[in-house]
C-alpha positions as CSV (number, residue, x, y, z in Angstrom):
1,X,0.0,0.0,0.0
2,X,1.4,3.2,-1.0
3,X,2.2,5.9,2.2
4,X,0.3,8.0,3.2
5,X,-2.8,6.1,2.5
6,X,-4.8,5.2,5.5
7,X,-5.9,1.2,6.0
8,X,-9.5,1.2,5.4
9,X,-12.6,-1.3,4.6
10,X,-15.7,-1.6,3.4
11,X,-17.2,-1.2,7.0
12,X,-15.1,2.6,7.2
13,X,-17.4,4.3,4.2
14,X,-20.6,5.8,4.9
15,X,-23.2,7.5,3.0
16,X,-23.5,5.2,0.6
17,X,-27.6,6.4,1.1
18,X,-27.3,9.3,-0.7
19,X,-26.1,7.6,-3.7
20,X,-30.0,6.0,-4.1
21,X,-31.1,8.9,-6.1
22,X,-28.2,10.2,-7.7
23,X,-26.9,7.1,-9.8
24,X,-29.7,7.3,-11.9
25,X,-29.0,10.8,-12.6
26,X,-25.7,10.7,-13.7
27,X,-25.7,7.7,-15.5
28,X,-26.3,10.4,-18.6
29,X,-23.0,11.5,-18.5
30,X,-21.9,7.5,-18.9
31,X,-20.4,8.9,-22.2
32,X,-19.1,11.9,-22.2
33,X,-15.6,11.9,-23.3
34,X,-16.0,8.7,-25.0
35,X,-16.1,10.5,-28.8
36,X,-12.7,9.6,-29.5
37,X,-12.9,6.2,-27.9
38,X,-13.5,4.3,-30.8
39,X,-11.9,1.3,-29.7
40,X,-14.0,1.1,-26.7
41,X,-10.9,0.9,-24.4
42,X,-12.1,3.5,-21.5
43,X,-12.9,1.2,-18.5
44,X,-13.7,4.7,-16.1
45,X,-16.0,6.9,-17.2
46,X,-17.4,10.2,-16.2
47,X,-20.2,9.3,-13.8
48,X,-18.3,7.0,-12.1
49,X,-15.2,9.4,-11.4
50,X,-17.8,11.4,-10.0
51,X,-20.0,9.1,-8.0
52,X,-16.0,8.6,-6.4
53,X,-15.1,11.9,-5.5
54,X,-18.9,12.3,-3.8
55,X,-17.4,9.5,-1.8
56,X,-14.8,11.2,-0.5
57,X,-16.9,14.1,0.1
58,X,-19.0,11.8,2.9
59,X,-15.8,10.0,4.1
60,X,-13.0,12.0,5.8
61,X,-10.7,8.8,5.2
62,X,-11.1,9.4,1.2
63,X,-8.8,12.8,1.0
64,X,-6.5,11.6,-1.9
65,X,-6.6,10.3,-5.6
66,X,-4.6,7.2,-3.9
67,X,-7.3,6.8,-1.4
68,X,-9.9,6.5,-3.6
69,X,-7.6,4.2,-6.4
70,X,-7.7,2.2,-3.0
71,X,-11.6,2.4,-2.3
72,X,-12.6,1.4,-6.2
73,X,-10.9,-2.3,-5.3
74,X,-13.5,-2.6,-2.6
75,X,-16.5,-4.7,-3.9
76,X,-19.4,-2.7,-1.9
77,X,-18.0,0.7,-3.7
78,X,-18.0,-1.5,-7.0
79,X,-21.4,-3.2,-5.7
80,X,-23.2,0.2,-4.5
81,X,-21.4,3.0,-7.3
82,X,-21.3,0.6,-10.1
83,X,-17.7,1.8,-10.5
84,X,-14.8,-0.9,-11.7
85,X,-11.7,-0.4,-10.4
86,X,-9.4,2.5,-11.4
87,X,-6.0,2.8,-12.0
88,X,-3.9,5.5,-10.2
89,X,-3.3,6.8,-13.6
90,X,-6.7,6.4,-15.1
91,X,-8.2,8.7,-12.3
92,X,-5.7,11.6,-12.8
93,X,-5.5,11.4,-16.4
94,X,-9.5,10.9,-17.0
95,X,-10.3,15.1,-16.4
96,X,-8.8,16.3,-19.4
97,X,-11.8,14.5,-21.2
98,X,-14.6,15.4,-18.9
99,X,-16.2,18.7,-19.4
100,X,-17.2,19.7,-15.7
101,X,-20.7,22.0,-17.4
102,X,-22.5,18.5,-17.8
103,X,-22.7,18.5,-14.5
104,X,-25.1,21.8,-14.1
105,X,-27.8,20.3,-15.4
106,X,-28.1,18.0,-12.4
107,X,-27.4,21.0,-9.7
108,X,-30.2,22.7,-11.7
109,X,-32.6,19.6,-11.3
110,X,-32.0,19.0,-7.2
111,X,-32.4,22.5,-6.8
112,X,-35.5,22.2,-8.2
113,X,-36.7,19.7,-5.9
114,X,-35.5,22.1,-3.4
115,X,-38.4,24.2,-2.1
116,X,-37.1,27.5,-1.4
117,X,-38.6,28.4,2.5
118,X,-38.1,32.3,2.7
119,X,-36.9,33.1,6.0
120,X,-36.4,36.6,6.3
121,X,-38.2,39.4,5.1
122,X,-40.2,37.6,2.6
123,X,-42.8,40.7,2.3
124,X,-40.5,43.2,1.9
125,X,-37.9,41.3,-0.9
126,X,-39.0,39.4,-3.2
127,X,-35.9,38.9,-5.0
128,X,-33.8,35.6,-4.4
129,X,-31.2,36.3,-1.6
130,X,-27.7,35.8,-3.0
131,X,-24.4,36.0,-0.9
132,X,-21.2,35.9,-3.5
133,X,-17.7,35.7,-2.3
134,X,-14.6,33.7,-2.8
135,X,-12.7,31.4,-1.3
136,X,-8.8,30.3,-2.1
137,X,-7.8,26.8,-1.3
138,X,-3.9,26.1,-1.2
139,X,-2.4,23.7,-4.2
140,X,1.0,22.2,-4.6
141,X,4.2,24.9,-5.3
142,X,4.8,23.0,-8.6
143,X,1.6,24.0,-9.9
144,X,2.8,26.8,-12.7
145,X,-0.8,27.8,-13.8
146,X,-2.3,28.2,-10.0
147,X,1.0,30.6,-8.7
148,X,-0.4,34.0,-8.0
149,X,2.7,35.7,-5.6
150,X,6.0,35.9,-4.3
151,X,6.5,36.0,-0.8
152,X,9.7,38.5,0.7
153,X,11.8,35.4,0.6
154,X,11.0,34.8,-3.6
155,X,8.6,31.8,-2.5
156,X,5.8,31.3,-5.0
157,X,2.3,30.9,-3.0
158,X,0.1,28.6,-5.2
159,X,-3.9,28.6,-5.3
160,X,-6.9,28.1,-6.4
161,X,-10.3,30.4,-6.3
162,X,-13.7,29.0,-6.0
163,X,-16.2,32.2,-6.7
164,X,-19.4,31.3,-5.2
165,X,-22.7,32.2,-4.9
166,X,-24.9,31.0,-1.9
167,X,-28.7,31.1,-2.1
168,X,-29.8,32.6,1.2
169,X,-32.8,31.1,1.5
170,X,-32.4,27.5,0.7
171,X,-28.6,27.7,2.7
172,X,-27.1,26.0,-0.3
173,X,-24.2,26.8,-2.9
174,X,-25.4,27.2,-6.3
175,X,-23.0,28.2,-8.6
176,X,-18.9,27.7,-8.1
177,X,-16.5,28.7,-11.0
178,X,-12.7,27.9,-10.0
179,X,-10.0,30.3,-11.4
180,X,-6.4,30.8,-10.3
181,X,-6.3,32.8,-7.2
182,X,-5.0,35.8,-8.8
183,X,-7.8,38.6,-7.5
184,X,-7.1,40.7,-10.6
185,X,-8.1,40.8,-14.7
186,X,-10.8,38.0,-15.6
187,X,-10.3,36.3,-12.5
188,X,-11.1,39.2,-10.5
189,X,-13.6,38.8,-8.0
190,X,-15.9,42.0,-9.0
191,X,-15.7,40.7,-12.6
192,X,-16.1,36.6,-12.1
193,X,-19.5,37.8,-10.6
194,X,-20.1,40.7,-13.5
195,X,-20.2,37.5,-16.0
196,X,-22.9,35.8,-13.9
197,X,-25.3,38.3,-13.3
198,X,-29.0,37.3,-13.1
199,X,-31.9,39.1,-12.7
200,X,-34.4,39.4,-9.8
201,X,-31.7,38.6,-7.6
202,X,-30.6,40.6,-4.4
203,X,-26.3,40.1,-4.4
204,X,-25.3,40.1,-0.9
205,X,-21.6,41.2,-1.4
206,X,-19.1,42.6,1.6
207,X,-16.6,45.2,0.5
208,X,-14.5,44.3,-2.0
209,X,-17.0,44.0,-4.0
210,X,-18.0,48.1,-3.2
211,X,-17.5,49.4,-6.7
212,X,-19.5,51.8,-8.5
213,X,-19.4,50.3,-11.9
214,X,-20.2,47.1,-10.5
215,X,-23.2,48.0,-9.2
216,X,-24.6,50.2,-12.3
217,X,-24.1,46.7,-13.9
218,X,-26.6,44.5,-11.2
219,X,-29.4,47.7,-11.7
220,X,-29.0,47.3,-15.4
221,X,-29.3,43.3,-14.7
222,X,-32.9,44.4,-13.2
223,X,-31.5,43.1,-9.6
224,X,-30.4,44.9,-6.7
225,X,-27.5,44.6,-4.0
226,X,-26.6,45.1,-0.3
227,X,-23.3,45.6,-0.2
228,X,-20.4,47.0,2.6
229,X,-18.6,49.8,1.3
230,X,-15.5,51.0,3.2
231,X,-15.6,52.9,6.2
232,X,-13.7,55.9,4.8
233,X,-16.0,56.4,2.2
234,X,-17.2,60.0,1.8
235,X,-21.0,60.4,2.9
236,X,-20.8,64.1,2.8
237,X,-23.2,64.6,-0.4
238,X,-26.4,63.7,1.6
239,X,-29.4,64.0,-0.4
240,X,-32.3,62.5,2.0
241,X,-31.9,61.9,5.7
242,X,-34.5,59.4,6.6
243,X,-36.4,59.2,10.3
244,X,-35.5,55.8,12.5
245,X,-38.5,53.9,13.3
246,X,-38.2,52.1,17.1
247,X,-37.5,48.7,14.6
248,X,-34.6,50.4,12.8
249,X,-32.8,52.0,16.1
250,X,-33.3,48.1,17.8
251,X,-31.8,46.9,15.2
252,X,-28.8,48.9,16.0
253,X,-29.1,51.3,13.3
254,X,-27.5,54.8,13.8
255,X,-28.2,56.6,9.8
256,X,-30.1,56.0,7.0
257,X,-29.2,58.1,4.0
258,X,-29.9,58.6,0.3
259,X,-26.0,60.3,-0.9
260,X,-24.3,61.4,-3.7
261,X,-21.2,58.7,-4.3
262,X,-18.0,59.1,-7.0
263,X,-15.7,61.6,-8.2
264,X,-18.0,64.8,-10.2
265,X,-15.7,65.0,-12.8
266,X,-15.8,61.7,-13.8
267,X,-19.7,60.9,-14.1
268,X,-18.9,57.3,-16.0
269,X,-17.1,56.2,-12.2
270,X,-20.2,57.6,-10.8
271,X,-23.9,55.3,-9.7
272,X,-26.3,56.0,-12.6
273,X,-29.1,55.5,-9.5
274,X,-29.8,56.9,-6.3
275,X,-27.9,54.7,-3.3
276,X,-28.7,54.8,-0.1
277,X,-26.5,54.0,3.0
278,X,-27.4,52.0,6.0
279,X,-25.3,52.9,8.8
280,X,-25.8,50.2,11.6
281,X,-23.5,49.7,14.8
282,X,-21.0,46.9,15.2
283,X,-18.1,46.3,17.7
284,X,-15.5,48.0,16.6
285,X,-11.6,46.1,16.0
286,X,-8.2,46.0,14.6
287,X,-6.8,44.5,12.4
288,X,-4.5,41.9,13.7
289,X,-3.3,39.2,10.9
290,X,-5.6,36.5,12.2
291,X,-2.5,36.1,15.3
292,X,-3.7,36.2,19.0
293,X,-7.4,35.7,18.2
294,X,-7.9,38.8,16.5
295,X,-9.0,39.3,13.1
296,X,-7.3,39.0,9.4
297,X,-9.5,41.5,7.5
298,X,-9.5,45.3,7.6
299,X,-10.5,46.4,10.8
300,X,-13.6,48.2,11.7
301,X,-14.5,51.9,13.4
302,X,-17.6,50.1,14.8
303,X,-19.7,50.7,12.1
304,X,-21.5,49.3,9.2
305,X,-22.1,51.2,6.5
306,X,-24.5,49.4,3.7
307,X,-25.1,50.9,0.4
308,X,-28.1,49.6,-1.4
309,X,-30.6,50.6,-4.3
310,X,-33.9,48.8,-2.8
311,X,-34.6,52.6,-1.2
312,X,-38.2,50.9,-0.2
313,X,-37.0,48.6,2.0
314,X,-37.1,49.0,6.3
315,X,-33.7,50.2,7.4
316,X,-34.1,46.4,9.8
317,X,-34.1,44.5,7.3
318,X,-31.7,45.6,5.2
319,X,-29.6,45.1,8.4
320,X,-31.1,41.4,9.1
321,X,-29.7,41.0,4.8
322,X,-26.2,41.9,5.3
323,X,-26.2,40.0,9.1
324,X,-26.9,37.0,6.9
325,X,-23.5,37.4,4.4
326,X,-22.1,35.0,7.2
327,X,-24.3,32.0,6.5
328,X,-21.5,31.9,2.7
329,X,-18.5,31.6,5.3
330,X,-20.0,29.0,7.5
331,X,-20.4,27.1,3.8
332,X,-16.6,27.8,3.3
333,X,-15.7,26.0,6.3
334,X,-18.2,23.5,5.7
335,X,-17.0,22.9,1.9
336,X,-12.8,22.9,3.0
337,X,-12.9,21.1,6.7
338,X,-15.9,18.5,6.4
339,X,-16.6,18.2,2.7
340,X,-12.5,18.1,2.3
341,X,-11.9,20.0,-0.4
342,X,-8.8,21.9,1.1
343,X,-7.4,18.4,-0.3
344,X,-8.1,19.2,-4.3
345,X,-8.0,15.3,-5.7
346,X,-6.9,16.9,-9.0
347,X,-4.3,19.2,-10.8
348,X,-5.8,20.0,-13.5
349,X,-8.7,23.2,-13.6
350,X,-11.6,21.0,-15.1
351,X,-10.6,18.3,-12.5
352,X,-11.2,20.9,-9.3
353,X,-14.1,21.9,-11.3
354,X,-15.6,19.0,-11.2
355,X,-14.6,19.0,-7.4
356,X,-16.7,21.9,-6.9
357,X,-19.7,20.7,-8.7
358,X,-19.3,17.7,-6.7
359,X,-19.6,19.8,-4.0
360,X,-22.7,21.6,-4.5
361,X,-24.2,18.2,-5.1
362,X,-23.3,16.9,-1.9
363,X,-24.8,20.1,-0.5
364,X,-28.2,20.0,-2.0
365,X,-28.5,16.1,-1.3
366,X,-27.3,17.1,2.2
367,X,-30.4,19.4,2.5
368,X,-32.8,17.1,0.2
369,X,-32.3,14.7,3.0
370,X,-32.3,16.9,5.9
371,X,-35.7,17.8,4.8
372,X,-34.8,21.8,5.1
373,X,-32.4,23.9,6.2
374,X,-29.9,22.4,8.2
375,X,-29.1,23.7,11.8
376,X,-25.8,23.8,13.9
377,X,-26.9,20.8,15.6
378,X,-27.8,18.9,12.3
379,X,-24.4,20.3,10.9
380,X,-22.2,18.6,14.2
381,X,-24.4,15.3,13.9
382,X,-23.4,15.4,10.3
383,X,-19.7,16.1,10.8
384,X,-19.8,13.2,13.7
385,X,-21.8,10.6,11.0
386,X,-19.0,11.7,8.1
387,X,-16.1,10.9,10.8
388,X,-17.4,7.6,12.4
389,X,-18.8,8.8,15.7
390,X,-22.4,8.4,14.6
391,X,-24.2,5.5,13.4
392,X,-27.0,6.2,10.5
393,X,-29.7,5.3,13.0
394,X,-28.2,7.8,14.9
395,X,-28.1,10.5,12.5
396,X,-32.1,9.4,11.5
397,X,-33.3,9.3,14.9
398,X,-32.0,13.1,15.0
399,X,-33.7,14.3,11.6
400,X,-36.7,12.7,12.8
401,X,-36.5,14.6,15.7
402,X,-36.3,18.1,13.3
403,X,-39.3,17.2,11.0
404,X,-42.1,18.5,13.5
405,X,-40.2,21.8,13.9
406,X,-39.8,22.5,10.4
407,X,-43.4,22.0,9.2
408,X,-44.5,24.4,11.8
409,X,-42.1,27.3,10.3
């Protein structure tokens, strides 16, 4: 056995239940890369590489292409997966013939049988609730096309981008488009998201993503956006100073403002519509470098200050919007530490593509068979059933448990 590779059975793998509904739906993708194959000689084939890496998505022991070379000998993976067993070789070279867009067509049809249970402020927004960020996962030093710096000792840092967009509502990922990590030209964060643009969508964006331009462009998409802008941004052109209501101020809300944003003399860097500012108190911090339990990011004067274009909307629940950015970075942690894709099983871009996809997959069956949104105790009895700890009866017993609650919301 080669090293590294933990010793593992058929009794170590679970989740082989979420597999039921899914092999049927992927079995359409049986051929895909198979135009050239006229001899008939590929024994792995596009479903099954993926049916594989959603294994090692639900097993913590799967965290490497050897590890899962290693669970394709294993006649209940064969037996449940309908996969044969893969060569080392076969499962790193097979990406460079899949195309990873197949793939959407299934997210698109379990997000259908998703029902989408507005939680927050359905009266007021009717727009689906989108939180878009991005998140860089680590690769190997070799990698040419994924170095993006030097550090002060001439040390090339090597990464990957996964640009995101979280549905609110429905707590699941829904679109994930890997790039190298370089946060500049057409990888650009601001601009991986100008490409994607939907309408009747509210984009929930923190502030990098505060740029004029950017938001002329999600108004022209017929959407809107809540978005943090920096805190040295100049609020001095205030058009319309609107009265707190007793909601507003509870919510901690200090201003709310209609102002005049961007440099006069350049009215193309300007908002071609009237933005509003939403300035709500925080706890104010420094910024530390993520050492001594402080905080990585730019650091805060102890306020909030939210520009949107919905000028309609309570001041509360524009606050109660941005408060719910955070559910995306939960999903990070969620997508890196339990659905281990800090490990990327490939080296190739259409290979950590299909990583991703995978991902969102394992997401929306995670929620499919949750029955709803998941909470933090569903989330730690998940984790816990993923590592081992808990038993599937286990795990049942505690969705059972969740089903009365849900109906009644």
């Amino acid at each position: 056995m080669a090293s590294g590779v933990p010793s593992f059975g058929e009794g170590d793998l679970t989740g082989f239940k979420y597999f039921d509904r899914l092999v049927p739906m992927l079995d359409r993708l049986h051929d895909v890369g198979c135009a050239r194959d006229i001899a008939g000689n590929r024994a792995l084939h596009f479903d099954q590489y993926c049916l594989l890496v959603l294994l090692a998505m639900f097993n913590p022991v799967l965290r490497s292409l050897r590890a899962l070379q290693q669970a394709s000998q294993l006649q209940k993976v064969q037996r449940q997966l309908g996969c044969p067993r893969a060569s080392l070789g076969s499962l790193s070279e097979a990406v460079a013939v899949f195309d990873p867009t197949r793939l959407e067509a299934i997210i698109g049809e379990l997000l259908e049988e998703l029902p989408r249970t507005r939680s927050l402020c359905k009266e007021q927004v009717s727009q689906v609730l989108l939180a878009v960020d991005g998140s860089v996962v680590a690769t190997l030093a070799s990698l040419a096309a994924a170095a993006y710096l030097k550090d002060k000792n001439g040390q090339e840092h090597c990464a990957w981008r996964f640009h995101t967009h979280f549905e609110i509502d429905r707590a699941v990922p829904v679109r994930m488009d890997v790039t190298t990590a370089v946060n500049g030209g057409k990888t650009e964060e601001k601009d991986q998201l100008r490409r994607h643009l939907q309408a009747d969508h509210c984009y929930v964006l923190d502030r990098w993503f505060g740029e004029f331009r950017l938001f002329n462009d999600i108004v022209q998409a017929q959407s809107s956006y809540v978005c943090r802008i920096r805190d040295n941004s100049n609020l001095d052109d205030v058009q319309e100073e609107r009265s707190l209501t007793p909601a507003a101020m509870q919510a901690g809300v200090l201003r709310d403002i209609v102002v005049g944003m961007g440099p006069w003399s350049k009215p193309a860097q300007r908002p071609d519509h009237p933005v509003r500012v939403v300035l709500i108190k925080t706890t104010p911090h420094q910024k530390t470098g993520g050492r001594h339990g402080g905080t990585a990011g730019p650091g805060s004067d102890g306020i909030l200050r939210i520009a949107t274009n919905m000028l309609d909307v309570p001041a509360e629940v524009i606050a109660d919007i941005y408060q719910h950015r955070w559910q995306i970075e939960l999903f990070f942690r969620f997508f890196k530490h339990v659905l281990g894709c800090r490990h990327l099983l490939s080296q190739q871009q259409a290979g950590i593509q299909i990583q991703a996809y995978c991902a969102i997959i394992a997401c929306l069956l995670i929620s499919l068979w949750t029955g709803g949104r998941p909470t933090l105790r569903t989330y730690e009895m998940l984790c816990l059933y993923f590592q081992g700890w808990a038993d599937l009866d286990e795990l049942t017993a505690h969705l059972q448990k969740l089903q009365p609650e849900q109906k009644t919301k």
